[in-house]
Predicted model as a PDB file, atoms N, CA, C, CB and O in Angstrom, pLDDT in the B-factor column:
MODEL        1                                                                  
ATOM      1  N   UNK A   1       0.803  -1.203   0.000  1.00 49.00           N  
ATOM      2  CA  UNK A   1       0.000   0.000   0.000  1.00 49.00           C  
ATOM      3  C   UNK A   1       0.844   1.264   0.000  1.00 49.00           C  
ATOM      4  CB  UNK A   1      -0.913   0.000   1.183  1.00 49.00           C  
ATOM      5  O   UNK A   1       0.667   2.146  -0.840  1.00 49.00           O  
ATOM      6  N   UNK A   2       1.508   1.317   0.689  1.00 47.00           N  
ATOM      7  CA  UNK A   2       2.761   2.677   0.947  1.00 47.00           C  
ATOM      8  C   UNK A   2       3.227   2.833  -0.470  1.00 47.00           C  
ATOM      9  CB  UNK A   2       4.367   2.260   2.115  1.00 47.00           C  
ATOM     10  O   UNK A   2       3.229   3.965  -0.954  1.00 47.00           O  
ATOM     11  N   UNK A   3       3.678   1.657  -1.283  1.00 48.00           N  
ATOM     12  CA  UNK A   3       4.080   2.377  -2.998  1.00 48.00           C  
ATOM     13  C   UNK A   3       3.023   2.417  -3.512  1.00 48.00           C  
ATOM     14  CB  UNK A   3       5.057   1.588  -4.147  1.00 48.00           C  
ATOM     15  O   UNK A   3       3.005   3.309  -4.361  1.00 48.00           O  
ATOM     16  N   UNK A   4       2.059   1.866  -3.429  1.00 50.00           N  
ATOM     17  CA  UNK A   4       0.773   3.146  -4.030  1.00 50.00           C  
ATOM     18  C   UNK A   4       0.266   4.325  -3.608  1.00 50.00           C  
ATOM     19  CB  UNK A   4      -0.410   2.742  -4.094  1.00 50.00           C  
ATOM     20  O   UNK A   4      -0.586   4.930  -4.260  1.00 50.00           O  
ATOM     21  N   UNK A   5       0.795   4.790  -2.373  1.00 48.00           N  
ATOM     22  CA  UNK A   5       0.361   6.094  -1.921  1.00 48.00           C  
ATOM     23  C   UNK A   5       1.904   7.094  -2.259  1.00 48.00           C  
ATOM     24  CB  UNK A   5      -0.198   5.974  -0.056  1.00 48.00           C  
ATOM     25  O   UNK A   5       1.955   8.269  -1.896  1.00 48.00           O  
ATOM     26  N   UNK A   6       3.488   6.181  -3.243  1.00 47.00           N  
ATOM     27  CA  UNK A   6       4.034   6.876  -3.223  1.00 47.00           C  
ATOM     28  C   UNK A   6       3.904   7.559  -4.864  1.00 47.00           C  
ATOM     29  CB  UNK A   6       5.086   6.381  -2.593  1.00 47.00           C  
ATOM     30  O   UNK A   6       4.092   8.693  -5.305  1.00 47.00           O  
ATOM     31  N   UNK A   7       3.441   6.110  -5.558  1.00 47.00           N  
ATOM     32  CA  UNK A   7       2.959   6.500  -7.017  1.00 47.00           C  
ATOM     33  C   UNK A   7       1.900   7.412  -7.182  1.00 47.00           C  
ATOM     34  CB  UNK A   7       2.521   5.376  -7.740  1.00 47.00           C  
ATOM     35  O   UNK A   7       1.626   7.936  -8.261  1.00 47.00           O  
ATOM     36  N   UNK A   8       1.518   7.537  -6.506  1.00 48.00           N  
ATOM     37  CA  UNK A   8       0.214   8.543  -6.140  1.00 48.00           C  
ATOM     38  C   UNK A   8       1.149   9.856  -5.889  1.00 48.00           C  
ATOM     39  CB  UNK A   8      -0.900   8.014  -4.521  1.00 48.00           C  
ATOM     40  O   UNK A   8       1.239  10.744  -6.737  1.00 48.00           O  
ATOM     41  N   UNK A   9       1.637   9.881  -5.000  1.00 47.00           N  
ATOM     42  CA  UNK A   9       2.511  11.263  -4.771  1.00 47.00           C  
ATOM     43  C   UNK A   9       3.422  11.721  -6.070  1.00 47.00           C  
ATOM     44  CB  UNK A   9       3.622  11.018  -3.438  1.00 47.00           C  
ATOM     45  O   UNK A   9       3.503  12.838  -6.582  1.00 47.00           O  
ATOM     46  N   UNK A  10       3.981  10.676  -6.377  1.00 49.00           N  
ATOM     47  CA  UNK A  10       5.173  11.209  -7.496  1.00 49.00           C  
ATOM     48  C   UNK A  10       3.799  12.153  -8.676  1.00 49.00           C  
ATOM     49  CB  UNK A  10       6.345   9.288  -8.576  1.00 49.00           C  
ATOM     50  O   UNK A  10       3.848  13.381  -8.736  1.00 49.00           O  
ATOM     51  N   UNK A  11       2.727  11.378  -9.477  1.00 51.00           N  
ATOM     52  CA  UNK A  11       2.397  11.687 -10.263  1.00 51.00           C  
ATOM     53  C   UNK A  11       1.384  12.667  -9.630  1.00 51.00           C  
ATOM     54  CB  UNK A  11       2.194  10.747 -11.045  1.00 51.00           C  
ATOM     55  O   UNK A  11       0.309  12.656 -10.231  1.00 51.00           O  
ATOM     56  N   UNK A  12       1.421  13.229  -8.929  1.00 53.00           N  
ATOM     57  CA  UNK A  12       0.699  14.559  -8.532  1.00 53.00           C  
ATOM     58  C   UNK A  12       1.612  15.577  -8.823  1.00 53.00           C  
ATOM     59  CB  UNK A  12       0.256  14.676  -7.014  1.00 53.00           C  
ATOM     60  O   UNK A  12       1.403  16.548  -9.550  1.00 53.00           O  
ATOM     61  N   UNK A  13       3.109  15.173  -7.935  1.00 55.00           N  
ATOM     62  CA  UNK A  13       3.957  16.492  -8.484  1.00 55.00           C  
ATOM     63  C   UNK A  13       4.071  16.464  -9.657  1.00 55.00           C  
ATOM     64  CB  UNK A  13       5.287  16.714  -8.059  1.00 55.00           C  
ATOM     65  O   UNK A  13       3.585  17.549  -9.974  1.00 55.00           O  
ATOM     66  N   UNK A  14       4.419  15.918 -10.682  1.00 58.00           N  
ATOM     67  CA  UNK A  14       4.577  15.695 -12.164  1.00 58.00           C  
ATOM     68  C   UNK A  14       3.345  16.089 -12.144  1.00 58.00           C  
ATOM     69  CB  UNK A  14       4.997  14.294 -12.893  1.00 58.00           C  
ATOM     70  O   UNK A  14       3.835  16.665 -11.172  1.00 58.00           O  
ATOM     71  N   UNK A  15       1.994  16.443 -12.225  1.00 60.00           N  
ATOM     72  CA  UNK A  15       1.188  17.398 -12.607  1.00 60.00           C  
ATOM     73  C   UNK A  15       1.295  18.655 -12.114  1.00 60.00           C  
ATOM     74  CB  UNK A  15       0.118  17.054 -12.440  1.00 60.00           C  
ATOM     75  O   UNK A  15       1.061  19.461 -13.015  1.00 60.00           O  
ATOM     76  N   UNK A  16       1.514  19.114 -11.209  1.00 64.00           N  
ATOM     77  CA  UNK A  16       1.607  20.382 -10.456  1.00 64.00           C  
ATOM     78  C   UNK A  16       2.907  20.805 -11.413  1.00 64.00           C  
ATOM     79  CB  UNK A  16       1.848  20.250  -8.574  1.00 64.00           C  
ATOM     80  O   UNK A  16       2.514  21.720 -12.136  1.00 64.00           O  
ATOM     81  N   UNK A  17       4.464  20.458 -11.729  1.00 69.00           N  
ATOM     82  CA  UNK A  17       5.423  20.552 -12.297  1.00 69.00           C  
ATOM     83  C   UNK A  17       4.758  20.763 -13.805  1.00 69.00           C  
ATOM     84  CB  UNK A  17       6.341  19.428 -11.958  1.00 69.00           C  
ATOM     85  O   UNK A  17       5.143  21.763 -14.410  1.00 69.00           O  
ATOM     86  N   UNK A  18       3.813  19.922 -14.446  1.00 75.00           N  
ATOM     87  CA  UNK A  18       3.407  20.206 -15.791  1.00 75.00           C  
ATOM     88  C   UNK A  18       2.893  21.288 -15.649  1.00 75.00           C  
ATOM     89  CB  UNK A  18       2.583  19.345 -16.461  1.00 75.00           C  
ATOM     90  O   UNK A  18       3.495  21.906 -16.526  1.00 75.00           O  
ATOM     91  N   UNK A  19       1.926  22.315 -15.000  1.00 76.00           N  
ATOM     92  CA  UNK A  19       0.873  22.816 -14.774  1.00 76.00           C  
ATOM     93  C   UNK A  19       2.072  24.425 -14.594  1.00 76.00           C  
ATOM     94  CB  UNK A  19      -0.214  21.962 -13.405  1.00 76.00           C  
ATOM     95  O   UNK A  19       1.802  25.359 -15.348  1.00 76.00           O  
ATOM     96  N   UNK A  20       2.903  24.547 -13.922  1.00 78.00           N  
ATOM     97  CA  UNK A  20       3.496  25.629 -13.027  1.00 78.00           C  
ATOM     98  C   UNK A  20       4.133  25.613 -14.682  1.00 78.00           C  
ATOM     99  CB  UNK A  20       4.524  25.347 -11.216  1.00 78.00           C  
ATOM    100  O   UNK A  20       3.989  26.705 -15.232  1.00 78.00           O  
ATOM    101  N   UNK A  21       4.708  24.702 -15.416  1.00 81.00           N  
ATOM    102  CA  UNK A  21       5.229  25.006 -17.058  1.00 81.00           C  
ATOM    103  C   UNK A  21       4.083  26.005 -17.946  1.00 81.00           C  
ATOM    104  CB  UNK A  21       5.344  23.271 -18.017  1.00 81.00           C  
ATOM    105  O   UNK A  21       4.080  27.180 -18.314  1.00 81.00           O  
ATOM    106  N   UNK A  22       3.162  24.879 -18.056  1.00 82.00           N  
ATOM    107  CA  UNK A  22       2.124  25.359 -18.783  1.00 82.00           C  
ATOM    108  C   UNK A  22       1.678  26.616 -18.634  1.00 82.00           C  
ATOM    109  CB  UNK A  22       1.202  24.672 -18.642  1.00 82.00           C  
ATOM    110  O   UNK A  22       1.140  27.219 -19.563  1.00 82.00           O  
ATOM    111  N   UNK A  23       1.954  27.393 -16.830  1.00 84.00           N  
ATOM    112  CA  UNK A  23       1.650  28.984 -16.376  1.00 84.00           C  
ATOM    113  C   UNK A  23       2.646  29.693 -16.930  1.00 84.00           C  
ATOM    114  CB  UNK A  23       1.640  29.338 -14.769  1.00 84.00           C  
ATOM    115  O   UNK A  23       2.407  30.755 -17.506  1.00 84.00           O  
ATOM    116  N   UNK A  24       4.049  29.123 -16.808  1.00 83.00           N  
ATOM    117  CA  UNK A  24       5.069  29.947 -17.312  1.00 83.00           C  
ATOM    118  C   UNK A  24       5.089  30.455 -19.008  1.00 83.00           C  
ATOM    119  CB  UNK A  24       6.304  29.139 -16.973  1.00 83.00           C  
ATOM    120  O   UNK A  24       5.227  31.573 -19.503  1.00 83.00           O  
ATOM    121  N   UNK A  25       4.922  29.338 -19.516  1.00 77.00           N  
ATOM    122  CA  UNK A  25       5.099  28.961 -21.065  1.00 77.00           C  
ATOM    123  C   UNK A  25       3.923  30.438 -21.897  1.00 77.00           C  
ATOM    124  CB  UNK A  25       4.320  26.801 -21.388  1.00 77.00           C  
ATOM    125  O   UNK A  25       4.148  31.269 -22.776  1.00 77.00           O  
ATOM    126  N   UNK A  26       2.359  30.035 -20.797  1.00 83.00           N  
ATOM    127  CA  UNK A  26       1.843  31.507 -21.242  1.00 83.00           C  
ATOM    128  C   UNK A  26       1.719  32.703 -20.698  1.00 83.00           C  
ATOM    129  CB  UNK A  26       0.840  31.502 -21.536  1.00 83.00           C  
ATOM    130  O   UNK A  26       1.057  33.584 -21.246  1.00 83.00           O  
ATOM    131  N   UNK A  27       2.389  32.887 -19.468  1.00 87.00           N  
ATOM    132  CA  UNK A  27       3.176  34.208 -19.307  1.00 87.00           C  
ATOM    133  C   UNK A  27       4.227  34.553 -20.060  1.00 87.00           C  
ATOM    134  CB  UNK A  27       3.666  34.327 -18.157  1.00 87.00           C  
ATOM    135  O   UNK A  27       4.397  35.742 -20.331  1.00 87.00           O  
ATOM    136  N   UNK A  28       4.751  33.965 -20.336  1.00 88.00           N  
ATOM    137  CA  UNK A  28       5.826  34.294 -21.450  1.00 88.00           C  
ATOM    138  C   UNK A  28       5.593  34.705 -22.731  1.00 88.00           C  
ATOM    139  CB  UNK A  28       6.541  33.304 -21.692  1.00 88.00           C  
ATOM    140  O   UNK A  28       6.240  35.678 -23.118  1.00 88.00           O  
ATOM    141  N   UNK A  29       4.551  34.013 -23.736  1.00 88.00           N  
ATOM    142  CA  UNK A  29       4.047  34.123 -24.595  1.00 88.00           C  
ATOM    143  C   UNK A  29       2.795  35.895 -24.211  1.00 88.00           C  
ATOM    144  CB  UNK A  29       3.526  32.487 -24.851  1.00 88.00           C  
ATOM    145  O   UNK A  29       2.696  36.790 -25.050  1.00 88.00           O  
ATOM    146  N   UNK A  30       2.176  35.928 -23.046  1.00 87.00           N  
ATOM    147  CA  UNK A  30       1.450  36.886 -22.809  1.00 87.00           C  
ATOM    148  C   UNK A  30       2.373  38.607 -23.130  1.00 87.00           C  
ATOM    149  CB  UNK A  30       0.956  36.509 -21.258  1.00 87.00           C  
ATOM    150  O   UNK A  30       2.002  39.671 -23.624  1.00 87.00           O  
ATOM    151  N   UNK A  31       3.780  38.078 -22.500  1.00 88.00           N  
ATOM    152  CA  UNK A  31       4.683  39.061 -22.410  1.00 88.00           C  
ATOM    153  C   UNK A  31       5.135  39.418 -23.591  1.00 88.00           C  
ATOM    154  CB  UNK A  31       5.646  38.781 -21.650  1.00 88.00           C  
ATOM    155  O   UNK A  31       5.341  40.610 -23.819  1.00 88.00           O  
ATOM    156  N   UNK A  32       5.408  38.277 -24.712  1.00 86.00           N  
ATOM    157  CA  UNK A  32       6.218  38.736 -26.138  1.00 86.00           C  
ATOM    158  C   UNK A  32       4.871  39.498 -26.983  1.00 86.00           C  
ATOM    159  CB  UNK A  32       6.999  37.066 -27.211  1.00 86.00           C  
ATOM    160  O   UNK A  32       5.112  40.356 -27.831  1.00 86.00           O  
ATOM    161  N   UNK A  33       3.763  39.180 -26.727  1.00 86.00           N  
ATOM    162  CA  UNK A  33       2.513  39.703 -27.330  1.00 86.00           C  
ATOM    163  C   UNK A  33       2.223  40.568 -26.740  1.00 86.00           C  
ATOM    164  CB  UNK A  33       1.477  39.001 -27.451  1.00 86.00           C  
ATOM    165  O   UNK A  33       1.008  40.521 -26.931  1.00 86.00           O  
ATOM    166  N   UNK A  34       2.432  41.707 -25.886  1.00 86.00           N  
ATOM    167  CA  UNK A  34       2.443  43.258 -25.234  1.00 86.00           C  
ATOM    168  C   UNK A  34       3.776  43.710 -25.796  1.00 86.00           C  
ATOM    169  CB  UNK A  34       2.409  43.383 -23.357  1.00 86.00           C  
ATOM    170  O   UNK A  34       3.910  44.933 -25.836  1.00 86.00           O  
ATOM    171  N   UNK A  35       4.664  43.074 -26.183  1.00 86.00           N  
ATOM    172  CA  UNK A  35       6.025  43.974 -26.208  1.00 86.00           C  
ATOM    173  C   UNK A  35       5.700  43.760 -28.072  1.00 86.00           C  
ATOM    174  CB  UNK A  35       7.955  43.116 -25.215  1.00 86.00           C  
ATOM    175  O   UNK A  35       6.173  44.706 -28.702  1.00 86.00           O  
ATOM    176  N   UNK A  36       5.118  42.883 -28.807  1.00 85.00           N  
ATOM    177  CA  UNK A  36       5.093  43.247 -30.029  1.00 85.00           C  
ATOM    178  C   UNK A  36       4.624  44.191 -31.165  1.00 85.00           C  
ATOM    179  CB  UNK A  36       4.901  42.625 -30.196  1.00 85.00           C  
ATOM    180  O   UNK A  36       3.631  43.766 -31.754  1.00 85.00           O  
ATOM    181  N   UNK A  37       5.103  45.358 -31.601  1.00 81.00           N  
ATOM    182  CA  UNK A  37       4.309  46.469 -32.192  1.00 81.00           C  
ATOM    183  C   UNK A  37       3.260  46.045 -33.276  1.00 81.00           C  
ATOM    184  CB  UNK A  37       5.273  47.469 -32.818  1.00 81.00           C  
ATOM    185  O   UNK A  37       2.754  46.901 -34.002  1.00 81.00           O  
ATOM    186  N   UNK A  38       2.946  44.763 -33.376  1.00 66.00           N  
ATOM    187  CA  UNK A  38       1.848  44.519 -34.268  1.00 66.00           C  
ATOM    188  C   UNK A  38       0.350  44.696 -33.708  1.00 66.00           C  
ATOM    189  CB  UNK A  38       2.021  43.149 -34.752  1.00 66.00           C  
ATOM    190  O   UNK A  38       0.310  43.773 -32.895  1.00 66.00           O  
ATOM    191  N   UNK A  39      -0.569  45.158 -33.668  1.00 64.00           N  
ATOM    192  CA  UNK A  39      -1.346  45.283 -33.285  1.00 64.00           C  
ATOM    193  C   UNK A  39      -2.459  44.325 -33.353  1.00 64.00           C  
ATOM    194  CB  UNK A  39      -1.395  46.152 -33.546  1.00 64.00           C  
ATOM    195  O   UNK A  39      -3.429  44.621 -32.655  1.00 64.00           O  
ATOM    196  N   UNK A  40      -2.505  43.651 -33.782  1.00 77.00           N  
ATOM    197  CA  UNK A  40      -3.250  42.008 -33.508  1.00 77.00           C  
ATOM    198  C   UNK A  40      -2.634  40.912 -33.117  1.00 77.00           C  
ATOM    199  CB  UNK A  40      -3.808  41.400 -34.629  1.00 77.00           C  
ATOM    200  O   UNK A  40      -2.948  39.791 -33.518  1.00 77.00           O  
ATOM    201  N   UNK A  41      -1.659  41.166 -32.262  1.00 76.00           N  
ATOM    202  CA  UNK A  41      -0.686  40.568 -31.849  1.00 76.00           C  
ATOM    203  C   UNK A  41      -1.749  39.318 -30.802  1.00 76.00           C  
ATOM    204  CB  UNK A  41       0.505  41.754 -31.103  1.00 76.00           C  
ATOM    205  O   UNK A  41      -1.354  38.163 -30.644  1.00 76.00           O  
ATOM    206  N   UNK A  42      -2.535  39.619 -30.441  1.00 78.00           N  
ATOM    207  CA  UNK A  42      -3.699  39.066 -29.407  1.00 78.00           C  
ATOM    208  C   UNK A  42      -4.110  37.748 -30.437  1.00 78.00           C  
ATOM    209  CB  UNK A  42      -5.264  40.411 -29.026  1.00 78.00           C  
ATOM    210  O   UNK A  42      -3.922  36.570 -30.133  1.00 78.00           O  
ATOM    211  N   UNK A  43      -4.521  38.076 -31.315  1.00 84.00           N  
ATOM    212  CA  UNK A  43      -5.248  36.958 -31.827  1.00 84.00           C  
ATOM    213  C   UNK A  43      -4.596  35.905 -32.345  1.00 84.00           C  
ATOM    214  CB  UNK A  43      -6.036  37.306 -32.710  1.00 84.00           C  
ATOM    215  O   UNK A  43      -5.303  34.932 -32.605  1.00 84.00           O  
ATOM    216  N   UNK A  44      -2.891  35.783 -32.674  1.00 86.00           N  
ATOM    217  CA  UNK A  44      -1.529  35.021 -33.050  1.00 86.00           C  
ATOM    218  C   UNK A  44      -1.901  33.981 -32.349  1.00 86.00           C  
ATOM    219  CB  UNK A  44      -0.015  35.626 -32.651  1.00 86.00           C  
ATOM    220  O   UNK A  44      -2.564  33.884 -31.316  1.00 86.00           O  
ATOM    221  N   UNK A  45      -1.225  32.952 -33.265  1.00 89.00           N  
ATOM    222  CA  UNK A  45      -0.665  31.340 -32.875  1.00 89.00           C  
ATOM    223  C   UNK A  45      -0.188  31.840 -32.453  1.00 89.00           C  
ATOM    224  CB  UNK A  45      -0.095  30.184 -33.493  1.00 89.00           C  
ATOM    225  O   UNK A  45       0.034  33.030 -32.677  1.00 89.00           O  
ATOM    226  N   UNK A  46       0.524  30.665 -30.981  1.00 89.00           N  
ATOM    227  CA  UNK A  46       1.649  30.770 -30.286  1.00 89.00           C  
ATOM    228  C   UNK A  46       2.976  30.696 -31.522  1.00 89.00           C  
ATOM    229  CB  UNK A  46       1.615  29.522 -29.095  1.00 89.00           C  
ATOM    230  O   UNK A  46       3.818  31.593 -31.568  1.00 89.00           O  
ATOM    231  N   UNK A  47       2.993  30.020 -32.065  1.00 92.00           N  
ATOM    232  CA  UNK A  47       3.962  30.091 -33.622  1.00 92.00           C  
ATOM    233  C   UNK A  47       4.385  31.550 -33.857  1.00 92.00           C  
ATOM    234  CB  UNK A  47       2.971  29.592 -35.186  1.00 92.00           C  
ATOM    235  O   UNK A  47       5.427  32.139 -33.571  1.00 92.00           O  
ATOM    236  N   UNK A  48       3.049  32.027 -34.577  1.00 91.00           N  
ATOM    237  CA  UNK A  48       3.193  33.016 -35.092  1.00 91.00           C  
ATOM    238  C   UNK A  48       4.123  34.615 -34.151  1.00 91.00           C  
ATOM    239  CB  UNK A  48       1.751  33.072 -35.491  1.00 91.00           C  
ATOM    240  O   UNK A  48       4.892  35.502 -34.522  1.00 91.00           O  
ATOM    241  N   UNK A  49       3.518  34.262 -32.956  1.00 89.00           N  
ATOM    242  CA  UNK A  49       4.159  35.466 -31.551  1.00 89.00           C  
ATOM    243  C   UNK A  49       5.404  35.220 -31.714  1.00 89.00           C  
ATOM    244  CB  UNK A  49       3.762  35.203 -29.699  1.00 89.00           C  
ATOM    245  O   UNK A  49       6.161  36.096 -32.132  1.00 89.00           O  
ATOM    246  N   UNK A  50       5.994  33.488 -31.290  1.00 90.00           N  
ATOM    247  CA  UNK A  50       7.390  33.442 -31.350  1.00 90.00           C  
ATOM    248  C   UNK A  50       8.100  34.368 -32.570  1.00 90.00           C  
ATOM    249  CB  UNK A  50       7.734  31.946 -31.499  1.00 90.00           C  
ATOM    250  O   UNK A  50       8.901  35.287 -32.395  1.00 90.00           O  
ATOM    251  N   UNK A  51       7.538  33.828 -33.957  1.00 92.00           N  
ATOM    252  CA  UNK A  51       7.982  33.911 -35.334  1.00 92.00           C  
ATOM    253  C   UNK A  51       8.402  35.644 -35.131  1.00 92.00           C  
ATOM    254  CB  UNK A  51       6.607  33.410 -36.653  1.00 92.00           C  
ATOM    255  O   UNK A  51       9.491  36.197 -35.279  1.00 92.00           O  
ATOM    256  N   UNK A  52       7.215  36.142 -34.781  1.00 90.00           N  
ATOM    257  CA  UNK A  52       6.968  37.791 -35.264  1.00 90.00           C  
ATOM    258  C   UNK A  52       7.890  38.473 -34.069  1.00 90.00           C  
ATOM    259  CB  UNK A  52       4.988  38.445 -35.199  1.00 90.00           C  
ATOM    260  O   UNK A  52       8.558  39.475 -34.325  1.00 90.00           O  
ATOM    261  N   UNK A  53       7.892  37.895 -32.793  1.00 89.00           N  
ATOM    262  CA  UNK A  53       9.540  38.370 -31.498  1.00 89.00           C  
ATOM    263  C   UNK A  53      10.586  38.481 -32.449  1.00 89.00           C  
ATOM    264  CB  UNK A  53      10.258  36.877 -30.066  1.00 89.00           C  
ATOM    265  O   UNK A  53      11.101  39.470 -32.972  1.00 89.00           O  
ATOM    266  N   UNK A  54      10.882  36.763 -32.614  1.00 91.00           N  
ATOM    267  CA  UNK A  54      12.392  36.449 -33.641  1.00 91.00           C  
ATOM    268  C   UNK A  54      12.347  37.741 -34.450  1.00 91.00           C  
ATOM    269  CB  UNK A  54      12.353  34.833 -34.916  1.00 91.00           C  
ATOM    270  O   UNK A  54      13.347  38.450 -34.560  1.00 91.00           O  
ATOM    271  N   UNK A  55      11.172  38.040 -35.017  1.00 92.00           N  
ATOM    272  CA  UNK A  55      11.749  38.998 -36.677  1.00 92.00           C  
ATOM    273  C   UNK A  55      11.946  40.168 -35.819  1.00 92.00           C  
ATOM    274  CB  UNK A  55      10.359  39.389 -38.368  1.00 92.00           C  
ATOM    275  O   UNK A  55      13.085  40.631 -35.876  1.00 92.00           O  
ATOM    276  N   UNK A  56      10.995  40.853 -34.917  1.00 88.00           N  
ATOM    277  CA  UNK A  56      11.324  41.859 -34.829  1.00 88.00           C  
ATOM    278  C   UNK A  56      12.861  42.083 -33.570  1.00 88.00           C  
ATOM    279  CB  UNK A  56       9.953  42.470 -34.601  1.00 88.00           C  
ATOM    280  O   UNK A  56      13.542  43.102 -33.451  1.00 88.00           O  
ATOM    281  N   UNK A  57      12.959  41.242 -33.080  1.00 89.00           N  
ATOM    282  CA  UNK A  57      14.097  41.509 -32.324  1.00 89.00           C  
ATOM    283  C   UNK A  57      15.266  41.166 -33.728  1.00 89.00           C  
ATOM    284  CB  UNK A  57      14.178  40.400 -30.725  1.00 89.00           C  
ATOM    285  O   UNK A  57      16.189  41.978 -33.665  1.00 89.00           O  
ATOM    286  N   UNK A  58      15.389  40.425 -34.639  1.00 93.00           N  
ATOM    287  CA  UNK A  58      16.546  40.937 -35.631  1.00 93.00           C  
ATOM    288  C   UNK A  58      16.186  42.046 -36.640  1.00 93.00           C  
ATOM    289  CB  UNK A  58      17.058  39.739 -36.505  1.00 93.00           C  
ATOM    290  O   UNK A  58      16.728  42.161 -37.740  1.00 93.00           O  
ATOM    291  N   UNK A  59      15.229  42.844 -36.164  1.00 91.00           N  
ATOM    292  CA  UNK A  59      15.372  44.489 -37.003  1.00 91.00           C  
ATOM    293  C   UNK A  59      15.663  45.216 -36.159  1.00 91.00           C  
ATOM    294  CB  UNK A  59      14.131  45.242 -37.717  1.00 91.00           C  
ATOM    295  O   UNK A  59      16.063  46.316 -36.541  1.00 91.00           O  
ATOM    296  N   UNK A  60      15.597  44.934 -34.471  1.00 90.00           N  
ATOM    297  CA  UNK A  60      15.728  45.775 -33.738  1.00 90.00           C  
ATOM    298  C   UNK A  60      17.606  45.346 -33.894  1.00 90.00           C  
ATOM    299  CB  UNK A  60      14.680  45.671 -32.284  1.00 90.00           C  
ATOM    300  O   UNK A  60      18.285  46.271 -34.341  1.00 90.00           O  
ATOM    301  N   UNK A  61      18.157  44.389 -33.640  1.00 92.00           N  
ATOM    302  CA  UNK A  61      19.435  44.171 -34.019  1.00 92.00           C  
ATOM    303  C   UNK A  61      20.014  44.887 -34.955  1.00 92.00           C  
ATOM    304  CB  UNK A  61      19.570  43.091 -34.336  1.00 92.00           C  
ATOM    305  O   UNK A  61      21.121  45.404 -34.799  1.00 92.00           O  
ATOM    306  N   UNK A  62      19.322  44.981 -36.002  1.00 91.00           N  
ATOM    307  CA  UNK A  62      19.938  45.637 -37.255  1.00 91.00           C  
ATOM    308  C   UNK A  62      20.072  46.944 -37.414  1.00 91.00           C  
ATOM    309  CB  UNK A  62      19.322  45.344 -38.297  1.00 91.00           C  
ATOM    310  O   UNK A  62      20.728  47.366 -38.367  1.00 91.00           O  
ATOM    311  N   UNK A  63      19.586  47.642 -36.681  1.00 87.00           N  
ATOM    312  CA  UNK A  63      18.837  48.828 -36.617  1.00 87.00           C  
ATOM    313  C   UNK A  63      20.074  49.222 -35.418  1.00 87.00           C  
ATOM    314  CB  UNK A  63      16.928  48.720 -36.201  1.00 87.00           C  
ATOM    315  O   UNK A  63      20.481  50.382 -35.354  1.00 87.00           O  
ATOM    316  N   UNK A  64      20.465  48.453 -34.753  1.00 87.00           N  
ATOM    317  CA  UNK A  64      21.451  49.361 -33.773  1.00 87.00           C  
ATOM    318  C   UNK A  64      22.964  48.903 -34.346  1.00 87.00           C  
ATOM    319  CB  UNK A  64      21.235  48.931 -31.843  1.00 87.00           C  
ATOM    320  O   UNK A  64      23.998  49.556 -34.208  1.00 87.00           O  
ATOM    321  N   UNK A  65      22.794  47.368 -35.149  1.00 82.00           N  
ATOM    322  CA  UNK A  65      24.260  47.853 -36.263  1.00 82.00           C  
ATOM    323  C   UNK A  65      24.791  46.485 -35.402  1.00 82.00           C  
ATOM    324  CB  UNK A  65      25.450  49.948 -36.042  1.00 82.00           C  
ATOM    325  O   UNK A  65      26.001  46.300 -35.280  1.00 82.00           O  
ATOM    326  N   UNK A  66      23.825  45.557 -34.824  1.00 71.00           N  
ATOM    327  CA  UNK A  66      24.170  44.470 -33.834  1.00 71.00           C  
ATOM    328  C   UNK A  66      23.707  43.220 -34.593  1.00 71.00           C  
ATOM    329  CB  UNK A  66      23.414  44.643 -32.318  1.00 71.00           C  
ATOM    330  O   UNK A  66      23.172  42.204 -34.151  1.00 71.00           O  
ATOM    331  N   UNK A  67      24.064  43.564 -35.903  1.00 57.00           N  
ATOM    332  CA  UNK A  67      23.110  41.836 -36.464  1.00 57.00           C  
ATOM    333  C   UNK A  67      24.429  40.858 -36.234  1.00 57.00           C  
ATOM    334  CB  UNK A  67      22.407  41.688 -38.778  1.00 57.00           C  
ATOM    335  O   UNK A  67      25.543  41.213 -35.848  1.00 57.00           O  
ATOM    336  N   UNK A  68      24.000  39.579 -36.568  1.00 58.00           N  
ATOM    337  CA  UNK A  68      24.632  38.709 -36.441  1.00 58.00           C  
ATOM    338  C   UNK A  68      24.798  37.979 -37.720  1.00 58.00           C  
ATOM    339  CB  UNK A  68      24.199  38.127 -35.492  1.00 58.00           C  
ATOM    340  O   UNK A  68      23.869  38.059 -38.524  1.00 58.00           O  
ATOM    341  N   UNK A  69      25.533  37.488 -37.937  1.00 52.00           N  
ATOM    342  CA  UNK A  69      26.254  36.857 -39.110  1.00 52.00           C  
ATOM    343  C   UNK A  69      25.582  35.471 -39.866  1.00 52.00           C  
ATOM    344  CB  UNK A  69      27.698  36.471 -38.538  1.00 52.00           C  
ATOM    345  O   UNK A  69      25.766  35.102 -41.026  1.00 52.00           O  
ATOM    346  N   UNK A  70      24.834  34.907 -38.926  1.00 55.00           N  
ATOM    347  CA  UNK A  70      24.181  33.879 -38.750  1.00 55.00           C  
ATOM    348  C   UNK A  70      22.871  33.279 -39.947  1.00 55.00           C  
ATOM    349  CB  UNK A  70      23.740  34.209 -37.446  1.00 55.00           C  
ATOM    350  O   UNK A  70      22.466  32.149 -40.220  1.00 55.00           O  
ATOM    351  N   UNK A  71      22.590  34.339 -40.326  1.00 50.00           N  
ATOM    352  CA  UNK A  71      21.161  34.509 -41.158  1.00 50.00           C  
ATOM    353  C   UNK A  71      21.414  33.906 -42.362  1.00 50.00           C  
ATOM    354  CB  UNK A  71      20.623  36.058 -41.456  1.00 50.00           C  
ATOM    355  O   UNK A  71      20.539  33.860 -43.226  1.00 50.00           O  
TER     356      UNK A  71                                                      
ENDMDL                                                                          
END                                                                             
């Protein structure tokens, strides 16, 4: 009985651990979609937010003469 009340414990934290991701993952995403100057930035795939950060943080790069070689 005790390793079923410990399998029981493990897979609770492994949800609470999925769950505290899943909060982070769209605070994060909440944050790149306020800082993006597109103005329908709200209605974006999560894809699309990442995609449209990436571009605009390498114009903001370019723009201060900081691009990277990489492209």
């Amino acid at each position: 009985m005790s390793s079923n009340n410990s399998s029981s414990s493990s897979s609770s934290s492994a949800t609470t651990t999925n769950s505290n991701t899943d909060s982070a993952y769209e605070s994060s995403l909440d944050q790149l979609r306020s800082l993006l100057p597109d103005s329908n930035a709200k209605g974006m795939s999560d894809y699309d937010v990442v995609r449209s950060a990436t571009d605009y943080i390498q114009t903001l790069m370019k723009d201060t003469g900081n691009s990277n070689s990489s492209d």
